[in-house]
N, C-alpha and C positions, 0 to 999 in steps of 0.2 A: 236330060239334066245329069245323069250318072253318067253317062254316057263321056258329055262335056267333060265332065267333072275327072273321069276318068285321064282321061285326053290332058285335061291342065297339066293334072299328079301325074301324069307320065312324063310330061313335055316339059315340068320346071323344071326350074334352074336360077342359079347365080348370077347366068349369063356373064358377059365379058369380067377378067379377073384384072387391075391392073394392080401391078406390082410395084407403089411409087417409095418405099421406105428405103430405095438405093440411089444413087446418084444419077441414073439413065432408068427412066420409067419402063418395064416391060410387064407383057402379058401371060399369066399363067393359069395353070388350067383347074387346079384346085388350093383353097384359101393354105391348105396345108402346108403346101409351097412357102407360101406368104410365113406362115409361122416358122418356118425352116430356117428363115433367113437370118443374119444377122440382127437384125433390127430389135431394139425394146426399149424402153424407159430410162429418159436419162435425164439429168439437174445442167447441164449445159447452156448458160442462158443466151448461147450466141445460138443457138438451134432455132429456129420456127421465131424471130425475133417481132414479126410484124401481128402474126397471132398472141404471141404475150402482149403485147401492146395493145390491144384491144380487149384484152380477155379484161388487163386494169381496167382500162378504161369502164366496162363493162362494171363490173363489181363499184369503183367508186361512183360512179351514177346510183346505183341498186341501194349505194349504203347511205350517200345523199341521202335519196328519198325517203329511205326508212327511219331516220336521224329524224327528219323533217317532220314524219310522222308522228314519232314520240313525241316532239316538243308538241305538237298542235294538241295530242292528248291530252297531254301533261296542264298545259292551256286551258283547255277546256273545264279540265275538270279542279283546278283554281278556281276557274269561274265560277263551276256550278257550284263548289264551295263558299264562294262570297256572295254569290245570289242568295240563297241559305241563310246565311248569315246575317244579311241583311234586311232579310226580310224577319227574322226572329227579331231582331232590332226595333225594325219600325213597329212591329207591332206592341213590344213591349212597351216603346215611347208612346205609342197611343194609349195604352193601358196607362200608362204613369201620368201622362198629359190629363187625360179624365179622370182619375183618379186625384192630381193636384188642382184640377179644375173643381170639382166635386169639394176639397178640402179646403180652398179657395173662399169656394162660396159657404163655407159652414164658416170660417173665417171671420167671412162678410157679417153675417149675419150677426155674431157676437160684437163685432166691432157696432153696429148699428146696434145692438142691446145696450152697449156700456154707456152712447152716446146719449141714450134716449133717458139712461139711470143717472147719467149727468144733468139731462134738464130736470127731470123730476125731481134730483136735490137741489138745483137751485130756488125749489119752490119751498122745501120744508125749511120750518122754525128749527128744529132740532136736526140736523146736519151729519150724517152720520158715514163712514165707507163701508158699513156691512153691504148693501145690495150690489157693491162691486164684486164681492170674494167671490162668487161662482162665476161669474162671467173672465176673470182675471187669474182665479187659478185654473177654468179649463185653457184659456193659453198658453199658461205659462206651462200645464203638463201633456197637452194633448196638443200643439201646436208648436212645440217650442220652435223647429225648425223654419217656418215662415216669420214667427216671432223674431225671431233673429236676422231674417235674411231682410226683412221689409221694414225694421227697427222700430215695431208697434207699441213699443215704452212712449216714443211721442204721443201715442193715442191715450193710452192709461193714463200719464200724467199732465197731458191735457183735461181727461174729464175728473181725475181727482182734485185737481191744481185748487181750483175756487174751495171745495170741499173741503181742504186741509187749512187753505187760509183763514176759512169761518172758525174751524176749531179750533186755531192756535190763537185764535182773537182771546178766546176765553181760558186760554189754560194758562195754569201758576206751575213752570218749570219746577221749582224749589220744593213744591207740596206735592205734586204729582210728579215727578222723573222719568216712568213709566209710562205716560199716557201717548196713545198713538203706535209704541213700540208692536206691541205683537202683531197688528197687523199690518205695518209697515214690515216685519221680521217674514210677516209669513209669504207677502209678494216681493220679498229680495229677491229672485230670481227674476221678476221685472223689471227692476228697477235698476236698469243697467249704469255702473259708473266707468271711469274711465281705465281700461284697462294699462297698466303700466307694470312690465317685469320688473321685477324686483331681483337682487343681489343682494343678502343682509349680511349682515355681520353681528359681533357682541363689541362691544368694548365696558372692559370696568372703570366702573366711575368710585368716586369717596366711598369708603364704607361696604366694598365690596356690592352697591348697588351696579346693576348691566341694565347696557340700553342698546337699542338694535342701531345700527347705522348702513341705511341703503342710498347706493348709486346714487349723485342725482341725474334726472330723466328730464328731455324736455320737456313743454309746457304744452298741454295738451286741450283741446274746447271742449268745456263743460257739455256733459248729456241733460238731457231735458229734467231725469231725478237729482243731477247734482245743483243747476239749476234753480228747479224750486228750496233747495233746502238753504240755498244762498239770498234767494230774494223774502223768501218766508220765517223757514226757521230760525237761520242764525240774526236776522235783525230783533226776534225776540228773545232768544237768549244774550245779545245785545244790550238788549234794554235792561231786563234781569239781572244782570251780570255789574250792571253800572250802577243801577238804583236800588236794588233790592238786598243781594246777595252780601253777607258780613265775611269779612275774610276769617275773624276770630270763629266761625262755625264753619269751617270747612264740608261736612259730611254731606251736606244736603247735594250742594254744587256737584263733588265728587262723583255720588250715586246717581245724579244727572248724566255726568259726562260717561260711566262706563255703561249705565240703561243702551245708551244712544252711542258708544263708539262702535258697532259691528256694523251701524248702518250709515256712519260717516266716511265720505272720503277724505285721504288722510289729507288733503289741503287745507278744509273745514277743518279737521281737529288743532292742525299747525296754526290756523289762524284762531280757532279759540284759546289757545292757550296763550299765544306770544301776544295776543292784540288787547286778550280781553281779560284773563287769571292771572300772568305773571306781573303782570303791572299794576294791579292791583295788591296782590300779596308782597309783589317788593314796597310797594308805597305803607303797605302794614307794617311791615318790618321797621321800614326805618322809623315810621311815627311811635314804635313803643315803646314803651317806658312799662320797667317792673312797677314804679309808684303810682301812674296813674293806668294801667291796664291791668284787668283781672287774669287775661288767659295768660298761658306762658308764650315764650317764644320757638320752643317745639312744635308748640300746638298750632302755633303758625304755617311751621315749615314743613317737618314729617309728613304729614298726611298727602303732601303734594309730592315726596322724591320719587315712587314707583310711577310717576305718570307724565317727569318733565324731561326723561333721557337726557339726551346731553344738553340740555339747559341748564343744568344743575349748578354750574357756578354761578349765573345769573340770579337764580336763586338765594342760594347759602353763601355767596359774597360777603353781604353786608350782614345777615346774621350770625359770623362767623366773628368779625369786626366787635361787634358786640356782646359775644360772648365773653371774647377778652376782655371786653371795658367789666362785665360783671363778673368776673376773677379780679378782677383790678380792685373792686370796690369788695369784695368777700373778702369776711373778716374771720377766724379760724374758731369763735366762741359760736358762729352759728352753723355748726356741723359741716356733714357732708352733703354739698350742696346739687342732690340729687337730679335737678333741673337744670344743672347742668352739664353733669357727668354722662345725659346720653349724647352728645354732642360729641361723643368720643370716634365715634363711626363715618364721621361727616369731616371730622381733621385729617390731610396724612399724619402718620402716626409720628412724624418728627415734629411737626407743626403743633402738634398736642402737647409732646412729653417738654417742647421750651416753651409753650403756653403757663405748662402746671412749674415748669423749674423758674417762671419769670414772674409770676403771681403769686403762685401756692408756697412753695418752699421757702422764701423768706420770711412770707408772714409765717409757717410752720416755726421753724426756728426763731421770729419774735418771741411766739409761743410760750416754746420752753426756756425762752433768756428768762424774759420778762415777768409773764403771768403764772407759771406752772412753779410751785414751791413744794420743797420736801422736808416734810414734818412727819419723822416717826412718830409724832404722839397724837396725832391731827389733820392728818392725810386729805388732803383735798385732791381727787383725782380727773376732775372732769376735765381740767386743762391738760393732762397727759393723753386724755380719750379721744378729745378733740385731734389730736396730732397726729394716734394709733391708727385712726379709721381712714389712713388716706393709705395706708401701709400695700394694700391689693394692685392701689393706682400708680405707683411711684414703682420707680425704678427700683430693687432691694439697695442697689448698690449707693445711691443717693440716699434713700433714707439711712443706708447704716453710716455714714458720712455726716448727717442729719445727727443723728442720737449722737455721734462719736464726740460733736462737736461741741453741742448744747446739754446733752444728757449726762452722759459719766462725768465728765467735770466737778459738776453740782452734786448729783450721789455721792460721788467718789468721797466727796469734802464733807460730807453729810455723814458718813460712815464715820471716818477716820476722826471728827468730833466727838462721838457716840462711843465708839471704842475707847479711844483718851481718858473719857469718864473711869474713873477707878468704880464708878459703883454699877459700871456697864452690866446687864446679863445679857452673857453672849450667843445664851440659846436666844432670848430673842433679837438677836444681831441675825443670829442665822438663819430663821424664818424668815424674818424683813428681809436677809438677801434672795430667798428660796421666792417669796411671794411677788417678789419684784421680777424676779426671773422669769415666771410666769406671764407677767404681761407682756412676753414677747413673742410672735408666733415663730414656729420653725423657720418659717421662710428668713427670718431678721439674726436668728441664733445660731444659725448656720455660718453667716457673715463672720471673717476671722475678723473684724475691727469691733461686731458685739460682741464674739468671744474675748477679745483684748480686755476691754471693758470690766466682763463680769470677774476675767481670770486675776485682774488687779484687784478687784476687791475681795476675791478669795484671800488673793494673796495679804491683803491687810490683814484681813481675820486671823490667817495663819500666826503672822508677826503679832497680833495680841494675846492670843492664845498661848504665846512663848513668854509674853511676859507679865511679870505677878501686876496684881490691883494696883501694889503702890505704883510701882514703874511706868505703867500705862499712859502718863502725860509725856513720856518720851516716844511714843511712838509714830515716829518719821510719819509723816505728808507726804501719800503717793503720791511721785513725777510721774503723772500721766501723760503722756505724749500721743499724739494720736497717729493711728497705727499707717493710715493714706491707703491710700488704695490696694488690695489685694493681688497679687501676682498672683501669674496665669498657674504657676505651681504650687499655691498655696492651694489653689481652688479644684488641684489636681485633674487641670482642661489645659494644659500646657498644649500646644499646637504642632501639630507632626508635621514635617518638613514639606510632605504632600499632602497637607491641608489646604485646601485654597483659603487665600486672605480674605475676611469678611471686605463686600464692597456696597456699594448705594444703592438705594430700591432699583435704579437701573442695570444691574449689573456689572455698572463699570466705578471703579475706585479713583472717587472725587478728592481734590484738595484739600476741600472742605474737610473731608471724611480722615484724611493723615492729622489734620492740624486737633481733629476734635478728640483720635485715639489719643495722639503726643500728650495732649490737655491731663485725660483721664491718667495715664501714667505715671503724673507726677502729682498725682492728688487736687487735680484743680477742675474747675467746672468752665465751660463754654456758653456764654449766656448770650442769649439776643440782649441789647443795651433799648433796642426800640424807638433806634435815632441812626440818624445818615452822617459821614463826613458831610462837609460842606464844600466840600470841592469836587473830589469824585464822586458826591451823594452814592456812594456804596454804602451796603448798611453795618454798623458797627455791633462790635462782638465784646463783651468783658471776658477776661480770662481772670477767676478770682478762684482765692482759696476758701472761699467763706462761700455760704450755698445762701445767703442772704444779700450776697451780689457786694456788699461793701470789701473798697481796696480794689488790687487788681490792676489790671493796665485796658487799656481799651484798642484794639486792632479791629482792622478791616482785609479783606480777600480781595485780591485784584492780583490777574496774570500769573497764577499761583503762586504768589507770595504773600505774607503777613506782612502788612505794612502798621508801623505804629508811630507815638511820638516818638522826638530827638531824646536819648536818654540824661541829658544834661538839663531836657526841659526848655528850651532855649528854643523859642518858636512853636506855631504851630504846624508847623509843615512836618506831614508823616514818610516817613522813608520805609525802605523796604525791611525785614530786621529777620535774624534766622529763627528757629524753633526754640532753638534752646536759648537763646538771647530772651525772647517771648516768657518762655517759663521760668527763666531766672529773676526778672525786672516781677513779673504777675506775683510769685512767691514771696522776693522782696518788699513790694510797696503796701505799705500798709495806709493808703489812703482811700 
């Protein structure tokens, strides 16, 4: 073996050397040779062209395959990802599956409780829904979610349905309002109604009262709880409502409707009001009469504004009608007619103030023509009192227009007698002026036309005061003239050139609104007459200097212009006529 071995290691070799790295292949005898040579390492890709071409070839297979391989990975283990997945899945569906199965049958079994507490009150004398509450609120709190999905309110108001109509056989809406509420209150979450988004809004109404106004929504089919309360309850608050209920006691009704509004749908409440309350209390309205009804006619209306939104002028319409007629017929000897003056909130406040200047203010100034006499020695003052206490209600500017016209006149002529007297004492002239002063409140003494007033009868007193006792029968007769209306710089409110111009509750500056300023400016009043032309039935206006409405010219508003009679009189046909044409003919005619 060593021997061989020997033999090999002596005898190898490389054996034959060829030399192919030159153009003509030859044989040499050691590799060194071969390193010798020119030959080495070169980027020439026309060299060895069929060996690159295979070497590619080689590599793009190799990278194929291994490409091929990542994606199958890559594959796989997606897979094994959603096998995983999938099965965490199912299994949890089986947990929930038995677990709703399970919840299901506990479900069942309440449903089969409530039906069986259904027949057993069909057997009791006394009729009651307490053995429903624990059956009905464990659904409503521990089930709600199948409760809802499987819509088990049919089931409920199935086995209440008879139960509730036994009870309402015997209940008195008007003495009990309450009855049935709480525990109808307490299963609202069962008692499903119809679900409808709402959109609200406010708008004010008279009187600064707001009432909601939402969308309307289509029309939608009653649930099983709205339902019963349409075939049960509301046909006995029906009957109630028709036969029992007095509109002159409002409260009872009231305390009914808000017991029971949180668990009406608002279709129910729409229809009790419009079908069943407001026809009723307008049918009151118009039947009353102050002489043959005790209540008032607030007592009518108020109690109802918070609860009829925008039905309000269906309401206070015709009670509003009527108020006028009872201004018409007030007489100024019986006060201030309190039962009427809250009506003040329920007017717009232009509709009011020619209410009070159409009714009130004439007879005010009868007043003091006619009834109200001034005797320094014998004072009767209730007819002046009568006339003071509208003083808060009225315009200041009107009432001092009021005094200007009927009041100093008569004082004034009353003094200037009194003084005359040579055997006058003038201190008490001057109390009597001083105490009269007094019944005026600031708000009326501020006015430069009461100032006018009082400052002329200073001025008398001055003028007696200059002359001795005998002389005093010559003491002139103040020319009182009345002062008109106060300018904007008497009143030191003169208007800055970027003042905006007052304009009408809408903000935009109406015809109406020039013709009734121009009016004011020249000392005249603008009064509804409370009559139509007869041809364009537009309605007519007096424009008079007298706040008792006599005199004056009578115009109407149409296409912004004042149309009045022919000023020669000649016909009844009204022509168009300027402002100042208007306030000249109003000032002139003294009919």
């Amino acid at each position: 073996m060593e021997e061989a071995g020997q033999e090999a290691g002596a005898g190898a070799g490389l054996g034959v050397i060829i030399d192919a790295t030159g153009a003509t292949p030859r044989e040499v005898s050691s590799i060194t040779q071969v390193s010798s040579s020119p030959w080495g390492v070169t980027n020439d890709p026309t060299r060895l062209p069929e060996l690159r071409h295979n070497l590619r070839l080689i590599v793009d297979m190799a990278k194929n395959e291994l490409d091929g391989l990542a994606r199958e990975a890559k594959a796989l283990q997606e897979r094994k990802k959603w096998v995983h997945d999938e099965d965490a899945r199912l299994r949890k569906a089986v947990v929930d599956e038995a677990e709703l199965i399970q919840r299901l049958q506990k479900v069942h079994i309440i449903v089969d409780d409530i039906n069986s507490k259904a027949k057993e009150a069909a057997g009791l004398y006394e009729p009651t829904l307490q053995p429903f509450a624990p059956s009905v609120t464990s659904l409503i709190h521990d089930y709600s979610p199948e409760y809802e999905k499987y819509k088990l309110d049919d089931i409920v108001v199935a086995a209440i349905a008879p139960v509730v109509r036994r009870l309402l056989t015997q209940w008195q809406p008007l003495e009990d309002p309450t009855f049935l509420t709480g525990e109808l209150r307490a299963w609202k979450p069962a008692l499903r109604t119809s679900a409808v988004p709402r959109e609200d809004s406010q708008v004010v109404l008279y009187g600064g009262f707001k009432a909601d106004v939402a969308k309307k929504k289509e029309e939608l089919v009653m649930t099983p709880y709205e339902s019963l309360l349409w075939n049960v309850w509301l046909p006995k608050i029906r009957s109630c409502i028709n036969n029992e209920w007095n509109p002159v006691d409002s409260q009872p009704l009231i305390q009914l409707l808000e017991a029971w509004s949180d668990l009406l749908p608002q279709f129910i409440r729409d229809n009790v009001m419009d079908q069943l309350v407001l026809p009723k209390v307008q049918k009151a309205i118009a039947e009353w009469n102050p002489k043959r009804n005790e209540g008032t006619l607030h007592g009518l209306v108020f109690p109802w504004l918070p609860h009829v939104g925008l039905r309000l002028e269906a309401l206070v319409g015709d009670a509003r009608r009527k108020v006028k007629n009872l201004f018409r017929s007030w007489t100024a000897d019986q006060g201030l007619p309190e039962h009427l003056m809250v009506w003040q909130k329920v007017f717009e406040k232009k509709e009011w103030e020619d209410a009070l200047l159409k009714y009130v203010v004439p007879k005010l100034g009868a007043t003091l023509r006619d009834d109200f006499k001034i005797d320094p020695r014998n004072q009767v003052m209730e007819p002046f009192q009568w006339v003071m206490v509208w003083v808060p209600h009225l315009r200041a500017s009107i009432f001092a227009q009021l005094l200007e016209t009927e009041f100093f006149p008569k004082w004034l002529s009353i003094m200037h007698r009194w003084l005359a007297n040579p055997n006058a004492n003038l201190d008490e002239v001057t109390r009597w002026y001083t105490s009269w002063k007094e019944q005026f409140p600031e708000s009326l003494t501020s006015d430069p036309r009461i100032g006018h007033g009082f400052t002329t009868g200073l001025q008398l007193m001055h003028s007696a005061m200059n002359l001795d006792s005998g002389a005093r029968h010559t003491l002139q007769k103040p020319d009182f003239k009345p002062l008109g209306l106060p300018s904007k710089a008497q009143h030191g409110k003169s208007r800055r050139p970027d003042q905006p111009q007052p304009t009408a509750a809408g903000g935009e500056i109406t015809f109406k609104s020039i013709v009734e300023e121009c009016v004011a400016e020249h000392n005249l009043l603008f009064l509804p007459a409370g009559k139509t032309h007869e041809r364009s039935r537009m309605p007519l206006y007096k424009v008079s200097p007298n706040v008792d409405g006599k005199g004056g010219l009578m115009v109407y508003l149409l296409d912004d212009a004042v149309w009045g009679p022919p000023a020669d009189g000649d016909g009844a046909e009204y022509r168009a006529i300027s402002l100042e044409d208007m306030v000249l003919r109003a000032t002139k005619s003294k009919k």
